[in-house]
C-alpha positions as CSV (number, residue, x, y, z in Angstrom):
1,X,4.9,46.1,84.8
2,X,8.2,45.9,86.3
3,X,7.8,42.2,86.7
4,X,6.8,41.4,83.2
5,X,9.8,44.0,81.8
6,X,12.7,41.5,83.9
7,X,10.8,38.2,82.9
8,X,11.2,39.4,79.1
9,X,14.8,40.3,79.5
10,X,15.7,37.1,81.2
11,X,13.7,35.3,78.4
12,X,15.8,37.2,75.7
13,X,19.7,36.5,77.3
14,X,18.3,32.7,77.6
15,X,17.5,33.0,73.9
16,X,20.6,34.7,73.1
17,X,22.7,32.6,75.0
18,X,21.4,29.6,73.2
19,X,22.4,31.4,69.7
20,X,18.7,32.3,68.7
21,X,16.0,34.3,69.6
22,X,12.8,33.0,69.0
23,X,11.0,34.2,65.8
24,X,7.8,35.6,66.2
25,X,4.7,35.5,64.1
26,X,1.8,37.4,63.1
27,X,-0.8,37.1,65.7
28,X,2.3,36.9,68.3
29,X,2.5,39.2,71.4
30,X,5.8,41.7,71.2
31,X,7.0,41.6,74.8
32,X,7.2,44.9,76.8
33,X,11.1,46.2,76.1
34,X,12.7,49.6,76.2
35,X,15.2,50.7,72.9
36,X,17.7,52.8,74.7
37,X,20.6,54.8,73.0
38,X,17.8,56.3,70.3
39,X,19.4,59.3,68.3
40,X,17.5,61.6,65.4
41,X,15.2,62.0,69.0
42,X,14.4,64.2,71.7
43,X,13.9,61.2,73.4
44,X,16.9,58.9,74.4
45,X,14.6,55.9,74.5
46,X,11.4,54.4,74.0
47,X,9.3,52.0,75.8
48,X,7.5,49.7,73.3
49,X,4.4,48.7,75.7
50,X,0.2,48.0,75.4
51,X,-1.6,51.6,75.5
52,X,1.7,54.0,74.2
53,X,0.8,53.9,70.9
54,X,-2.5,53.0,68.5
55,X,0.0,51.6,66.0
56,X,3.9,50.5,65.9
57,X,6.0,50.3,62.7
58,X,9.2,49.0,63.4
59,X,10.6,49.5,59.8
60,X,13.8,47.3,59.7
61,X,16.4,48.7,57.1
62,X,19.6,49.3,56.1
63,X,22.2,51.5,54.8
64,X,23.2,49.6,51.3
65,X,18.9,49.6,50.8
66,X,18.4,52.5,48.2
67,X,14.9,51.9,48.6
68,X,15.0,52.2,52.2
69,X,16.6,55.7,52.1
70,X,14.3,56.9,49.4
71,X,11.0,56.3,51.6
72,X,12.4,58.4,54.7
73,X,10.4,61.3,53.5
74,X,7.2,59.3,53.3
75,X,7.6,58.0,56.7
76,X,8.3,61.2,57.9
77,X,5.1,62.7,56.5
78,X,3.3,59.6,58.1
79,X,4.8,60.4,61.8
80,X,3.7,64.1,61.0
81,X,-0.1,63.7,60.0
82,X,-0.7,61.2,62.8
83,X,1.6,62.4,65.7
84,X,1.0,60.6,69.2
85,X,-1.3,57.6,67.2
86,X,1.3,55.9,65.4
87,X,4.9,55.6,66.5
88,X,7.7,54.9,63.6
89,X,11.0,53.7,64.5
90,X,13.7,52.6,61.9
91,X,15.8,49.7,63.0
92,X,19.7,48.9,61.5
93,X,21.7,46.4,62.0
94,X,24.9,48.4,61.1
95,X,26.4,50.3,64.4
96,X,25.4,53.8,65.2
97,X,29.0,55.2,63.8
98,X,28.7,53.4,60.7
99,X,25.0,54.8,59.8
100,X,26.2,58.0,60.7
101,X,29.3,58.3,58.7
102,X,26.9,56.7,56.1
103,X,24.6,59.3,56.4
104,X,27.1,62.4,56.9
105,X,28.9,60.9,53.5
106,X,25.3,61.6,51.7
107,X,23.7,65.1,52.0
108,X,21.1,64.4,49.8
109,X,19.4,62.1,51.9
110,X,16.5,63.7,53.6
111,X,16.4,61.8,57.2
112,X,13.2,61.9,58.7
113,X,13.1,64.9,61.6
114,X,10.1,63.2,63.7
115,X,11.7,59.3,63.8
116,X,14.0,57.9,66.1
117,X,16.9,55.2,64.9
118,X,18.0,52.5,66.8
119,X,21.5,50.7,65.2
120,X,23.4,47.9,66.2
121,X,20.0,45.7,66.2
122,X,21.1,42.3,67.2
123,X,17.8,41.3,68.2
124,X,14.4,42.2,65.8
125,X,16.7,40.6,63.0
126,X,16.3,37.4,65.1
127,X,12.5,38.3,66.1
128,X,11.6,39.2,62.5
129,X,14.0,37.4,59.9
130,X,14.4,38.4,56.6
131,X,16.5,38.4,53.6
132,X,15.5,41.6,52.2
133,X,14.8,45.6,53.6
134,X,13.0,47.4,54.1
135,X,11.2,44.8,56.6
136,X,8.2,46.3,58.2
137,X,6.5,45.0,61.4
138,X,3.1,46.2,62.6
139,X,2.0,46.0,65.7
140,X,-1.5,47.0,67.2
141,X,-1.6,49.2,70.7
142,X,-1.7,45.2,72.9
143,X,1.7,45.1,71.3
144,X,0.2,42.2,69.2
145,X,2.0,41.7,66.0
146,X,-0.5,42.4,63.1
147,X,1.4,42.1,59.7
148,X,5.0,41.8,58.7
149,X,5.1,43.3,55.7
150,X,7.1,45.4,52.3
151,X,7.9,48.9,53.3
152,X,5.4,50.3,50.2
153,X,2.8,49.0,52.6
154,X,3.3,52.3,54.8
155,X,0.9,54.9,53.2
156,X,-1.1,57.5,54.5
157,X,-4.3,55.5,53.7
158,X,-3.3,52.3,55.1
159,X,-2.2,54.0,58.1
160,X,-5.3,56.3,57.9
161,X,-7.8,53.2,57.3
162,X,-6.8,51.3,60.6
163,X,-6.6,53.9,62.8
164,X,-10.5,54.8,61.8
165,X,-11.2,50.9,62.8
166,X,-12.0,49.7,59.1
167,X,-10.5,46.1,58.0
168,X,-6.5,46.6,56.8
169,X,-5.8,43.2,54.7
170,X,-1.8,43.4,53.9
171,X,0.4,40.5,52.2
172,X,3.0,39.4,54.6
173,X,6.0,39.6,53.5
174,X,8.0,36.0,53.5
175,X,12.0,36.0,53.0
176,X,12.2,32.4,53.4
177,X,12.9,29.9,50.9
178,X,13.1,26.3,51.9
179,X,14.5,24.1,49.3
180,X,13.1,20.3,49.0
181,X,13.5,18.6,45.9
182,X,11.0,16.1,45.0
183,X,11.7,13.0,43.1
184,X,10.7,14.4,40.1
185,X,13.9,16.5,40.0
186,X,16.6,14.1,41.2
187,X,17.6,13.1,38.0
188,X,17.7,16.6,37.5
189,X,19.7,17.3,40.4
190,X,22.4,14.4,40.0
191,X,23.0,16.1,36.4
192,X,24.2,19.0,38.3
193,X,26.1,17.4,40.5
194,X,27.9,15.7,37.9
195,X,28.1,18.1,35.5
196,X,26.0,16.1,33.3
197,X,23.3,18.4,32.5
198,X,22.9,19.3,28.8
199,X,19.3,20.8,28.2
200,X,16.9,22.3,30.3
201,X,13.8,24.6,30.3
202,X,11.6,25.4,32.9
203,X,8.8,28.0,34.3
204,X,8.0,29.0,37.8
205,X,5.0,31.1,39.1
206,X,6.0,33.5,41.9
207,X,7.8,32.7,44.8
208,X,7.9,34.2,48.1
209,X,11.2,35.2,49.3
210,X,12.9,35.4,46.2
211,X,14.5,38.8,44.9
212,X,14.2,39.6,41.1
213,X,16.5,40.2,38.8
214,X,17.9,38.7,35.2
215,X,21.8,37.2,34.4
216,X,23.3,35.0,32.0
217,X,25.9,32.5,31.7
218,X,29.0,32.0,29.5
219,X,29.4,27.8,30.1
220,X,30.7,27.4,27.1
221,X,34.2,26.7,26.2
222,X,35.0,29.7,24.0
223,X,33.0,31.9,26.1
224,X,29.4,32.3,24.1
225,X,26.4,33.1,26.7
226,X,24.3,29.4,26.5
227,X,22.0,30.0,29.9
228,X,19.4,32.5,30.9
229,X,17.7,33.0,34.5
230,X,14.8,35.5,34.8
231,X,13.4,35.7,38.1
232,X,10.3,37.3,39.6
233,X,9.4,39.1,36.0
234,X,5.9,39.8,34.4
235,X,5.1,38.3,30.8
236,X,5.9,41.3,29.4
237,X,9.6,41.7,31.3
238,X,10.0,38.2,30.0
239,X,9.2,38.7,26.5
240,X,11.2,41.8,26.3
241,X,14.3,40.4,27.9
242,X,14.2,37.4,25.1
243,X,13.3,39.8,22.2
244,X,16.4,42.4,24.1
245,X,18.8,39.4,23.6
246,X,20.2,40.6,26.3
247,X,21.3,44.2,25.9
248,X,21.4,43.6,21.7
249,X,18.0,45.2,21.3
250,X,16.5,48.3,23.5
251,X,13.4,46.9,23.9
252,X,14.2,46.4,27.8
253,X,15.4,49.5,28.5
254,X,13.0,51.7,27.1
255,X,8.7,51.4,27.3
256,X,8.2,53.7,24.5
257,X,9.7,51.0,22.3
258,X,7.2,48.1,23.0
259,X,3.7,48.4,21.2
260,X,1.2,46.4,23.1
261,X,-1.6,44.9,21.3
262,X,-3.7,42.8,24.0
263,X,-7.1,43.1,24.3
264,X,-7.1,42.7,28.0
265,X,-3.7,43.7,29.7
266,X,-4.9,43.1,32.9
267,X,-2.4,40.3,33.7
268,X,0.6,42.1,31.9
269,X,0.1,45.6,33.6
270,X,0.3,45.6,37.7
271,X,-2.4,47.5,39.6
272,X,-0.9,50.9,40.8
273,X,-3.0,50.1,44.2
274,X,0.0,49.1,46.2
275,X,-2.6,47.0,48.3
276,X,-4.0,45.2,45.0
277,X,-0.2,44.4,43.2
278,X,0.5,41.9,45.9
279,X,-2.0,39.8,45.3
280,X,-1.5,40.0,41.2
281,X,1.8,39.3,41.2
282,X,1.3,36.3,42.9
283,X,-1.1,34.9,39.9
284,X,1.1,37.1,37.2
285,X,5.0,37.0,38.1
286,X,7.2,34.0,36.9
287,X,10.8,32.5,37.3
288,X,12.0,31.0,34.1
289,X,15.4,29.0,33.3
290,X,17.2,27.8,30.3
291,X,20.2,25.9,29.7
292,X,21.1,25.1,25.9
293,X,23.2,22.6,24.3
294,X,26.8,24.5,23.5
295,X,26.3,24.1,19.8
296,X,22.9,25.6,20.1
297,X,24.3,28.8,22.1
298,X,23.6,31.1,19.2
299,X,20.0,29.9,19.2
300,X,19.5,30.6,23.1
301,X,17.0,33.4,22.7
302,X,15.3,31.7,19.9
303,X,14.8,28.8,21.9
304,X,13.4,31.2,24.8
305,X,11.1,33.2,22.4
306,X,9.6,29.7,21.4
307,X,9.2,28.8,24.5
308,X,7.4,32.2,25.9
309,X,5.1,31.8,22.4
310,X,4.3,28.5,23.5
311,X,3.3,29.2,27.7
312,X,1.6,32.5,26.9
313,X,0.3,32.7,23.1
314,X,1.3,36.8,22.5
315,X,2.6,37.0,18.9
316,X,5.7,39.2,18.4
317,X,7.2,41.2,15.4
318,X,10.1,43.6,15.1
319,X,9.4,46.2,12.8
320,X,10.6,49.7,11.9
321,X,8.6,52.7,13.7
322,X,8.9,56.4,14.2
323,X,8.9,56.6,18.1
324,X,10.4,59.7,20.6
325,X,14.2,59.4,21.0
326,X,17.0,61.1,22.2
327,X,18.9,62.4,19.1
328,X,22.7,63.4,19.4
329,X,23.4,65.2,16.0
330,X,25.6,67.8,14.6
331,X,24.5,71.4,14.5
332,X,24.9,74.2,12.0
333,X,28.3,75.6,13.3
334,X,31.5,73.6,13.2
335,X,32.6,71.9,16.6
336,X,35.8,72.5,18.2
337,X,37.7,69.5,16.9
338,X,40.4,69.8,19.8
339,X,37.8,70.7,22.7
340,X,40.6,73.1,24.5
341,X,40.2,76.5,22.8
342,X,38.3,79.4,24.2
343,X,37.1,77.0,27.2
344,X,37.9,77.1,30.9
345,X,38.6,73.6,31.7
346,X,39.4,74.2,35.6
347,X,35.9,73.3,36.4
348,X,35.2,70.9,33.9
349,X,35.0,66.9,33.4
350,X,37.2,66.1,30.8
351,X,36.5,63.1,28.3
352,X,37.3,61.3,25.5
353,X,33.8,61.6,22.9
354,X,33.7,57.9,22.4
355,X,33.8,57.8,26.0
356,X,31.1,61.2,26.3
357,X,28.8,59.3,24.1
358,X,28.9,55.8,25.6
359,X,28.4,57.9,29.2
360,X,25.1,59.7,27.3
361,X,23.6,56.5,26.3
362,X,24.4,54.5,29.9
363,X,22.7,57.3,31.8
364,X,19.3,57.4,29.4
365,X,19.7,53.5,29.7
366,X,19.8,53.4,33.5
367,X,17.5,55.8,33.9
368,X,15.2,53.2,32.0
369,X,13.0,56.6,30.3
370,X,10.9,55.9,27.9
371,X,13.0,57.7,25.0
372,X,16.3,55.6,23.5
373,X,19.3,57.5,22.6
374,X,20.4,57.3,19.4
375,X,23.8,58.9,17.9
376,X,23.6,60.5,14.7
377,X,27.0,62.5,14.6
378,X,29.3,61.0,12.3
379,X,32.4,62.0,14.0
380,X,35.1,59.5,14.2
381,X,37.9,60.8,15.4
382,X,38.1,61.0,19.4
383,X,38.9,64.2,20.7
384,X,38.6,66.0,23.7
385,X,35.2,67.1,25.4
386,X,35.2,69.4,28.4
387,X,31.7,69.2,30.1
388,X,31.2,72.3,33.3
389,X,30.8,69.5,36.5
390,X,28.0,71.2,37.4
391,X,26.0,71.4,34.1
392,X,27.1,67.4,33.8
393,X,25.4,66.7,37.7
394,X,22.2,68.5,36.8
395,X,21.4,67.0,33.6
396,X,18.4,64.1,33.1
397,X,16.4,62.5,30.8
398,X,13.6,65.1,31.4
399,X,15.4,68.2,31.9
400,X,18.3,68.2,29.1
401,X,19.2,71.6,29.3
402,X,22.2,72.0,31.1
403,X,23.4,69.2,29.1
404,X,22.4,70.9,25.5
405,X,24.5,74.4,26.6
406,X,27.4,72.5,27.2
407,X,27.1,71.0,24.0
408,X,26.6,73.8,22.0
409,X,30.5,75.0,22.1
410,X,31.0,71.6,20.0
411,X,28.2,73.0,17.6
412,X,26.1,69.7,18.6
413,X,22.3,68.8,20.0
414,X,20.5,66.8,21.5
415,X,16.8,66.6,21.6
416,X,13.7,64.4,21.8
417,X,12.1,64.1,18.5
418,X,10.5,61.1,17.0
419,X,13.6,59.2,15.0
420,X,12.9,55.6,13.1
421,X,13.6,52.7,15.4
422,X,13.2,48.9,15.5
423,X,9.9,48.3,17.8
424,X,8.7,45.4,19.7
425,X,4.8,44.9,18.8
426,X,3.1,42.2,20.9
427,X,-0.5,40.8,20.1
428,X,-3.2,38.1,21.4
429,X,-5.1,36.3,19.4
430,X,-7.4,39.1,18.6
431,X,-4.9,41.5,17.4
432,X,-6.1,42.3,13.8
């Protein structure tokens, strides 16, 4: 044992010495090493090694990874049911000051009591690459590696269903993008280049590798948006970002205010199975681009709702509908114009109410609930508000109460109640 322990660390300073360790792959064997410097332990280090543990997940995270930080708990409840079987470890680049001034900073972060943490990691990051955390590496009890996958992949049933022997299929997760452009795009390619490129439009399916997300581009003289990229998005995301132009229209934001009419929404709905999305999104997620001319930038969303009509056949109509909103309206008693009388302001957030209201409708808008918030004071003058910090931190789209006392000393409401909106209604063929 001792003899194969040297031979991997000799292996691993030639790698390193040469700038790169060498990646390993699924169906690779992890060499015998010991972590050292562990902490969130009893142990001060581990010894990864054939026969100490049924299963490994070597989750590789990091502290700017929101997602990362929310699935401590679950790991943590995975460690627990299986004890001795599995072995978790979480795996940071960042140094082990760093994560824990990180962590210190953040009390509401649960950190997982049964999980050791291993910073500074200079080497799985050249072992497993990736562009993207959480990165998680499986590996069987011969220290074979046996998936590299998402971190949703760690669930009590996948964990549960190989260590009871049955068949665990997982999609590997794959940062890489290599870029090779055919001849079919050189022309394309030279436009860029030269800053020669006037019109394009094209679809992608889904792409390994690449993160998701939406922007635009101002690239025209006087500043108008003329280009659209939309990466990694359903149908649906893509219709409602064209029919949202942008932020104009809620229809992005909020679910409630999309009507689907499809008579099978198989491919616009992902599978809650975690284990089944992967494999739909691969047949059901697109990349789309459009650049138009800069005389046609006010018709850039026309020319991408054309173009959406055209690839995927839905049908889509604005029209006027009663739906669930958030309603900010005026009560029965007078508000307190000036916001300072008979109100203790030493513990209070102090704003501006055109600044209060645009605060109101960001939160419901980046909580992305189902309900829009709509405005229905007609107050225009801006005075003072005074909001108790407390009552302001508690407040969410599903519990408005703290939020609705507070607002009562201005003699104002807000509630959810159905309110007349602009909806988006998309139809197949067969919609009636």
């Amino acid at each position: 044992m001792k003899v194969k322990r040297i031979f991997f660390w000799l292996l691993l300073l030639t790698c390193q010495g040469e700038g790169q360790a060498q990646e390993l792959k699924i169906g690779s064997k992890f060499p015998i090493t010991t972590l050292k410097d562990l902490y969130n332990s009893d142990k001060d280090s581990i010894e990864i090694a054939p026969g100490k543990s049924r299963l490994w997940l070597l989750e590789l995270w990091g502290t700017g990874c929101l997602a990362c930080v929310k699935s401590f708990p679950k790991l943590d409840s995975i460690q627990s049911r299986f004890g001795k079987s599995v072995q978790i470890i979480l795996i940071n680049k960042e140094s082990r000051d760093s994560t824990l001034k990180y962590l210190a900073k953040r009390k509401g972060i649960n950190l997982p009591k049964n999980i050791p943490l291993f910073s500074g990691d200079t080497l799985f990051s050249q072992l497993f690459p990736y562009l993207y955390v959480p990165h998680l590496v499986w590996l069987d009890s011969t220290n074979t590696v046996m998936s590299i996958t998402y971190g949703e992949n760690a669930t009590i049933p996948n964990v549960s269903k190989y260590l009871q022997g049955d068949q665990l299929t997982l999609v590997e997760k794959r940062d890489t993008i290599y870029k090779d452009y055919s001849d079919d795009l050189m022309v394309a390619q030279l436009a860029i280049e030269n800053d020669a490129l006037e019109y394009f439009s094209y679809l992608t399916k889904y792409i390994p590798g690449l993160s998701s997300g939406s922007r635009v581009k101002n690239n025209t003289q006087d500043g108008r948006i003329n280009q659209i990229h939309v990466d990694q998005a359903t149908i649906l995301e893509l219709y409602k970002r064209a029919y949202s132009e942008w932020y104009k229209f809620p229809f992005f934001l909020h679910s409630n205010s999309v009507v689907l009419k499809i008579q099978d929404s198989a491919k616009y709905i992902p599978p809650e199975d975690i284990n089944l999305f992967y494999n739909w999104r691969e047949k059901n997620k697109y990349s789309y681009r459009l650049l138009v001319p800069e005389e046609k930038a006010s018709q850039l969303f026309v020319f991408m709702k054309r173009d959406l009509e055209r690839l995927f056949g839905l049908s889509a109509r604005i029209v006027p509908k009663k739906i669930p909103c958030f309603v900010l309206e005026e009560g029965e008693y007078p508000r307190i114009l000036g916001g300072e009388h008979n109100i203790d302001s030493s513990n209070c957030l102090k704003f501006t109410w055109s600044r209060f209201t645009w605060l109101l409708k960001s939160r419901i808008d980046n909580e992305a609930s189902p309900e829009p918030f709509v405005n229905l004071t007609k107050i225009n003058n801006d005075f003072l508000v005074y909001i108790n910090k407390q009552n302001w931190k508690d407040w969410n789209s599903s519990y408005l109460n703290p939020l609705a006392e507070e607002l009562k000393k201005y003699g104002l409401t807000i509630t959810k109640r159905p309110h007349e909106m602009d909806v988006l209604i998309l139809s197949d063929e067969g919609d009636k």
